[in-house]
Backbone as numpy.savetxt, mean C-alpha at the origin, in Angstrom:
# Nx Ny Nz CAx CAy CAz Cx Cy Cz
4.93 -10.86 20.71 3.56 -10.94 21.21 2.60 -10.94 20.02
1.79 -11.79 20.14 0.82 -12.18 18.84 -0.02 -10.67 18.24
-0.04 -10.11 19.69 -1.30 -8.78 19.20 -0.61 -7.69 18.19
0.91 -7.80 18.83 1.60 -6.65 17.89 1.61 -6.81 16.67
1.73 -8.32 16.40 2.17 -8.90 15.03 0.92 -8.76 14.31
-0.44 -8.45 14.65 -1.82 -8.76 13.90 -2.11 -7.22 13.59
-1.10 -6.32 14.22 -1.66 -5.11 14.12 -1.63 -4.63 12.42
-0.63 -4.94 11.79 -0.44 -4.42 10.26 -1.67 -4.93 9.21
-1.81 -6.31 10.10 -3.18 -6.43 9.08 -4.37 -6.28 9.38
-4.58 -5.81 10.82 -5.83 -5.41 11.28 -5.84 -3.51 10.70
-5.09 -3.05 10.41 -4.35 -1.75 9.83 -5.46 -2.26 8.43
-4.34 -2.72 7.84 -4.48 -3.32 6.36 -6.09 -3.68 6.13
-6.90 -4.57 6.95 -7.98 -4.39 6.50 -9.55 -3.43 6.86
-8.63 -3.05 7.52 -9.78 -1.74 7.94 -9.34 -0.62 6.35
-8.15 -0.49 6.47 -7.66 0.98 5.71 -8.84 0.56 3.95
-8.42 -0.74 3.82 -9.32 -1.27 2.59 -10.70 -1.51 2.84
-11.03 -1.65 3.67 -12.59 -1.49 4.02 -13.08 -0.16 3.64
-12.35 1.03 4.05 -12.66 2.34 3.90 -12.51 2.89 2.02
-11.53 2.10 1.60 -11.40 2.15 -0.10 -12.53 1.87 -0.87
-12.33 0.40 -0.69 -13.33 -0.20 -1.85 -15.06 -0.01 -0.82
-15.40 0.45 0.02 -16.94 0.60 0.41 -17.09 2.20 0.32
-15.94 3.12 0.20 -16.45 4.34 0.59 -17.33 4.91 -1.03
-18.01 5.88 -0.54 -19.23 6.52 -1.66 -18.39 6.97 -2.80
-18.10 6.67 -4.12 -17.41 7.24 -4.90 -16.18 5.94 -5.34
-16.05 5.43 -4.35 -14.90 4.60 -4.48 -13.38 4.47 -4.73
-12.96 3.35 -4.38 -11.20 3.67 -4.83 -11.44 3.85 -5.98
-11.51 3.01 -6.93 -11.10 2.96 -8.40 -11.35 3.94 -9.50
-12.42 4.84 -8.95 -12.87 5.79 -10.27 -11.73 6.64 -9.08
-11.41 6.78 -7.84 -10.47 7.84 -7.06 -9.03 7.59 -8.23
-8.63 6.64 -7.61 -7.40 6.15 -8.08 -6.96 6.61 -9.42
-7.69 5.46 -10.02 -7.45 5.86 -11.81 -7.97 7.34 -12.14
-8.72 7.67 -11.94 -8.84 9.60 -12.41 -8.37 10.78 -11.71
-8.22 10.24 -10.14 -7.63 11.48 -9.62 -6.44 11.17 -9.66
-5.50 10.34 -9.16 -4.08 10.17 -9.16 -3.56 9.54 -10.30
-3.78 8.88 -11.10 -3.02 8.43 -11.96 -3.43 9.26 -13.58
-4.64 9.82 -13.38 -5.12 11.13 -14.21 -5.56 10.27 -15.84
-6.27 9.11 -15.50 -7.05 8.70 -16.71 -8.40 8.59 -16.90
-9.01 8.59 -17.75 -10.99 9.29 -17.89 -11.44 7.82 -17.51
-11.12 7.12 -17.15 -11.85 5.59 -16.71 -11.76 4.95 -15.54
-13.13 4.49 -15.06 -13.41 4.05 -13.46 -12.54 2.73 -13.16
-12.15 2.22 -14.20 -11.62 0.96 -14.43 -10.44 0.27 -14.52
-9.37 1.28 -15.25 -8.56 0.94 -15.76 -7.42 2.74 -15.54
-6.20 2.46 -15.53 -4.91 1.01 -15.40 -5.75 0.26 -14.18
-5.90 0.69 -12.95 -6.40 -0.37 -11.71 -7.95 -1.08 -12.18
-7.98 -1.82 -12.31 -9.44 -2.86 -12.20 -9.73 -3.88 -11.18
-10.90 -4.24 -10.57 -10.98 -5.22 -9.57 -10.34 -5.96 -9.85
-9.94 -6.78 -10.86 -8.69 -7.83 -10.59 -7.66 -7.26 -10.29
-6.83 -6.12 -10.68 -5.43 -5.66 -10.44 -5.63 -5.28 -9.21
-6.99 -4.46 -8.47 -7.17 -4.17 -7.46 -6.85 -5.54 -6.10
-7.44 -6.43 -6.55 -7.65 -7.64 -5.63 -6.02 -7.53 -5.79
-4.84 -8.14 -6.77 -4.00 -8.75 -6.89 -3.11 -8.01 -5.53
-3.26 -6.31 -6.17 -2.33 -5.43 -4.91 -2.96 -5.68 -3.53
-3.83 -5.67 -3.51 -4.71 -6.19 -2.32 -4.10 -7.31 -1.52
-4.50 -8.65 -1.84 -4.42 -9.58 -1.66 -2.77 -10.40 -1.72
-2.76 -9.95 -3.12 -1.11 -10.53 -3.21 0.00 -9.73 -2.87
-0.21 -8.62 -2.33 0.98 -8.13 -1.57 0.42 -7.76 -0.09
-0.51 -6.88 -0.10 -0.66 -6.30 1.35 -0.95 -7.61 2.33
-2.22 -8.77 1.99 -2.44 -9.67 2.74 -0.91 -10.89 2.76
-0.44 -10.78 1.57 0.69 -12.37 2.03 1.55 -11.63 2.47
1.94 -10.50 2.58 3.13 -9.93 3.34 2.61 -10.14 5.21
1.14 -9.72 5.13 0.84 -9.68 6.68 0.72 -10.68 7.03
0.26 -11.81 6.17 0.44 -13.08 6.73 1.82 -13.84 7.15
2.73 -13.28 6.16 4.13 -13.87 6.57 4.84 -13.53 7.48
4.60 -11.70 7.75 4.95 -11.34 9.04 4.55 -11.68 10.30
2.99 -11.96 10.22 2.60 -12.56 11.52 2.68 -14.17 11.68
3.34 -14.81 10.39 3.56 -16.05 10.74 4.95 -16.55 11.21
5.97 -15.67 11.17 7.35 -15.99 11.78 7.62 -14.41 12.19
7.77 -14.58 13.03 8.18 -13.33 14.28 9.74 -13.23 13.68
10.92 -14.44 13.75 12.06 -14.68 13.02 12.61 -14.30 11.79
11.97 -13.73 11.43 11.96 -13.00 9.60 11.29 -11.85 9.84
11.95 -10.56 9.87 11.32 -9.57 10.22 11.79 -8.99 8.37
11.95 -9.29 7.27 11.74 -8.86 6.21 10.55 -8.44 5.67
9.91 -9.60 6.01 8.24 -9.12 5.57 7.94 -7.95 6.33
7.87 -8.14 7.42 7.08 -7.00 8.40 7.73 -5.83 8.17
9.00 -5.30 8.14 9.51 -4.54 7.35 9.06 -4.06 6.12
8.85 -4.82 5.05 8.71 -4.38 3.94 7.36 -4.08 4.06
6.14 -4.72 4.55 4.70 -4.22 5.32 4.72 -2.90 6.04
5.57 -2.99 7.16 5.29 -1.49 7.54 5.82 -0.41 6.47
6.97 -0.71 5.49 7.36 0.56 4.76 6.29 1.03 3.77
5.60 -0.57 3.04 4.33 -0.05 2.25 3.18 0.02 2.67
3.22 0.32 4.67 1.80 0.80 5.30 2.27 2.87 4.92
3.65 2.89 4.97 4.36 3.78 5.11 4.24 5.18 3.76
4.06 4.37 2.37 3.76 4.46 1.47 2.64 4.76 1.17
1.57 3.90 1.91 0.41 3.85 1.33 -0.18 5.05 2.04
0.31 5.62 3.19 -0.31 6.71 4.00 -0.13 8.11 3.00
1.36 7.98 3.01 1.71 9.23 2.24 0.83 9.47 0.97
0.71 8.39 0.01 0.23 8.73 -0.90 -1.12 9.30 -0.58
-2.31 9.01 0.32 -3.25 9.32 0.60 -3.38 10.85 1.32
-2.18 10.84 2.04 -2.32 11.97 2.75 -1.89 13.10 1.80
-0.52 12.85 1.49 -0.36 13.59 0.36 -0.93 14.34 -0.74
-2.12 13.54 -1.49 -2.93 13.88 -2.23 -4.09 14.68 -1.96
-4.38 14.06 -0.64 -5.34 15.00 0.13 -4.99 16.49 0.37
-3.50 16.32 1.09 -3.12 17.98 1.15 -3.64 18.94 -0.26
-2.63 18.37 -1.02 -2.37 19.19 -2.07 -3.78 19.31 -3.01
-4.69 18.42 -2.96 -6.05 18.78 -3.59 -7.20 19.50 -2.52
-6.37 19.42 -1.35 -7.36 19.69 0.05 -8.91 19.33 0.08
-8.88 18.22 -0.33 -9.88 17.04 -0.06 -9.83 15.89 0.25
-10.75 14.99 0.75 -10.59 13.91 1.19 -10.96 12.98 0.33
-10.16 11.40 0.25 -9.92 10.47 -0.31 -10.57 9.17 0.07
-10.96 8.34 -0.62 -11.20 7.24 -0.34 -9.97 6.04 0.17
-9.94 6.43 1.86 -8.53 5.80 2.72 -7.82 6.36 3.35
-8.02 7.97 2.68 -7.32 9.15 4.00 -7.60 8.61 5.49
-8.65 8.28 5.89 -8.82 8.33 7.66 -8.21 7.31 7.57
-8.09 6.34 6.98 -7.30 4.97 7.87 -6.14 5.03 7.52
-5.38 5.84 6.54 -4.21 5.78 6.14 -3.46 6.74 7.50
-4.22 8.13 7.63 -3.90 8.64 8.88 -3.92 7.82 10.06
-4.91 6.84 10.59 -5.27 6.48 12.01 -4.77 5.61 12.17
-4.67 4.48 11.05 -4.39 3.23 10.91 -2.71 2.78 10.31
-2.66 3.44 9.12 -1.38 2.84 8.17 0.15 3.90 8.77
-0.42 4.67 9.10 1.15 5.66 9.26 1.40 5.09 11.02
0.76 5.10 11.97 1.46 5.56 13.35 1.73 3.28 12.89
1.06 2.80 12.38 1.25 0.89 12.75 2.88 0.71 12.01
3.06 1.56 10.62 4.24 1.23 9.86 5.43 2.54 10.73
5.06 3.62 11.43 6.20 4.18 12.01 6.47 3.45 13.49
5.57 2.95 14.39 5.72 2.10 15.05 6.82 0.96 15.03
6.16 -0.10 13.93 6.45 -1.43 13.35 8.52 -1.43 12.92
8.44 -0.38 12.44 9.67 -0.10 12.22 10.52 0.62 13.17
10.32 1.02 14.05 10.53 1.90 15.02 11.40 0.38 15.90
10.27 -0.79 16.22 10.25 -1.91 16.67 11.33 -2.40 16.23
11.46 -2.63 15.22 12.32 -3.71 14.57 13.81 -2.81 14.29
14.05 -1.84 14.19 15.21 -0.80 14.03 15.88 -1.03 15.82
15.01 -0.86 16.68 15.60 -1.07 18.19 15.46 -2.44 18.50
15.39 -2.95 17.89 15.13 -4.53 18.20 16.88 -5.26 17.96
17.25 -5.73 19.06 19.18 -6.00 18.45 19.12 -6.96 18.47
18.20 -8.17 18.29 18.04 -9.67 18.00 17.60 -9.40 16.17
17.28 -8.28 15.83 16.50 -8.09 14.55 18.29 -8.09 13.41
18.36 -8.85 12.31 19.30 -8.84 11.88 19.30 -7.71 10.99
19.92 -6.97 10.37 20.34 -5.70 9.61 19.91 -5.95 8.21
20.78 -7.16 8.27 20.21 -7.41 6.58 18.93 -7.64 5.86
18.14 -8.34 6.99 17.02 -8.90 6.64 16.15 -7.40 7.14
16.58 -6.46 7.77 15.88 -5.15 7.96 15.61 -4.33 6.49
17.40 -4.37 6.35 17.45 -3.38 4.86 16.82 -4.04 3.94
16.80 -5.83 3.66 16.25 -6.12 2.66 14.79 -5.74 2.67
13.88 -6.29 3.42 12.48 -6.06 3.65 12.09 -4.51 3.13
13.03 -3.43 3.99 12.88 -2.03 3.93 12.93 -1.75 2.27
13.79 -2.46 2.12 14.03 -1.77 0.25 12.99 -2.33 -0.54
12.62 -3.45 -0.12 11.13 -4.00 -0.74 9.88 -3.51 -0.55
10.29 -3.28 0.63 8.65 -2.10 0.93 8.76 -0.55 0.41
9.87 -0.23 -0.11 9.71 0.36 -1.25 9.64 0.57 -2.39
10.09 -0.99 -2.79 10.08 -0.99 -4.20 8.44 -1.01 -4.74
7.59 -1.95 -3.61 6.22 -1.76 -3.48 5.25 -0.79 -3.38
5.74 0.15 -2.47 5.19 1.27 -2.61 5.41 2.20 -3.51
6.84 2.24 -4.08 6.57 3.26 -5.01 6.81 2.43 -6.58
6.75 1.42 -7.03 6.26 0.45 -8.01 5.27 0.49 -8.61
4.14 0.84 -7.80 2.78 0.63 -8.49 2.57 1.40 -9.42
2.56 2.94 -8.99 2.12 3.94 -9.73 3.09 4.05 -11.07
4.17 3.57 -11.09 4.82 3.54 -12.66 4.08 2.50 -13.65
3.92 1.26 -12.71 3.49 0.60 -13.49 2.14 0.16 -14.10
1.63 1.04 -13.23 0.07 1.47 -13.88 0.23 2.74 -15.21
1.01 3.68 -14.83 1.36 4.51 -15.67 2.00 3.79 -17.23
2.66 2.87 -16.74 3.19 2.07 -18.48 1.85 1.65 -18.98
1.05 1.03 -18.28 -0.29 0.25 -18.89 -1.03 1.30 -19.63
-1.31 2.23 -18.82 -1.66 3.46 -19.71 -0.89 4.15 -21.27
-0.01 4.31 -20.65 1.35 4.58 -22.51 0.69 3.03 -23.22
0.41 1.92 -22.62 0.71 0.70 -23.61 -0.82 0.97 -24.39
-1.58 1.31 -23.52 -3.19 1.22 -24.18 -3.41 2.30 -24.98
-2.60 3.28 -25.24 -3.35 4.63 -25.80 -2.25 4.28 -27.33
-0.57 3.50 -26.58 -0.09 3.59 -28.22 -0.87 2.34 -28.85
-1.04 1.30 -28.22 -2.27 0.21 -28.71 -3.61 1.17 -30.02
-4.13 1.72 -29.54 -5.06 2.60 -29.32 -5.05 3.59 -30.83
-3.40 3.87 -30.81 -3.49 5.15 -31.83 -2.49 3.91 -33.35
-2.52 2.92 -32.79 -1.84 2.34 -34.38 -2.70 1.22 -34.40
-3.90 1.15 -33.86 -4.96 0.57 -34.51 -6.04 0.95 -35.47
């Protein structure tokens, strides 16, 4: 059914509506509270921002809602709606404050990716392989980023100290 399939990215662009418009913003959030560097900018910048944005969260939702038959994408979408909650919620606990994406990561990204998968796990037309593959990709996605923002950081500071 078309509506189920639109739900991850109607998820997806609300949860980012609440990021990049809320007072304070993702990016000075991101880069200084979680990844713990003195700049609004950097490792994440509006371009790296757009790229995770756009080049994973939107072409994954587009591919899922464009073949119902390939449930890899949607898989790997709901695991890094799955991801993306925790990290928000997570951080929130443990600093016991709120984040730029907490409410939609709660309202929006966790019950659409425990759902979504919920779906496709009881689904016995859904093939296994193309489950586990998707699944292991939507983690390699979700938990990918934050290392590799973390190297950019080691790369700029040893940049930095043998200049």
């Amino acid at each position: 059914m078309t509506e189920k399939r639109a739900r991850p990215i109607a998820a997806l662009l609300w949860h980012q509506t609440e990021e990049w418009v809320w007072p304070g913003g993702f990016l000075p959030w991101i880069n200084r509270e979680v990844l713990d560097y003195p700049d609004d900018e950097f490792p994440i910048d509006r371009r790296s921002g757009l790229l995770i944005n756009v080049g994973f969260g939107w072409v994954l939702s587009a591919a899922a809602f464009a073949d119902k038959t390939l449930p890899a994408p949607a898989a790997a979408l709901y695991v890094s709606h799955l991801g993306n909650a925790g990290l928000h919620i997570g951080w929130a606990i443990k600093h016991r404050k709120t984040d730029p994406g907490l409410i939609t990561a709660t309202v929006a990204l966790l019950p659409t990716g425990i759902i979504g998968l919920h779906e496709l796990v009881r689904d016995e037309a859904v093939s296994r392989r193309q489950l586990t593959a998707g699944t292991a990709a939507g983690v390699v996605l979700a938990a990918g980023v934050a290392p590799l923002m973390k190297l950019r950081i080691r790369r700029r500071r040893r940049s930095r100290t043998t200049t």
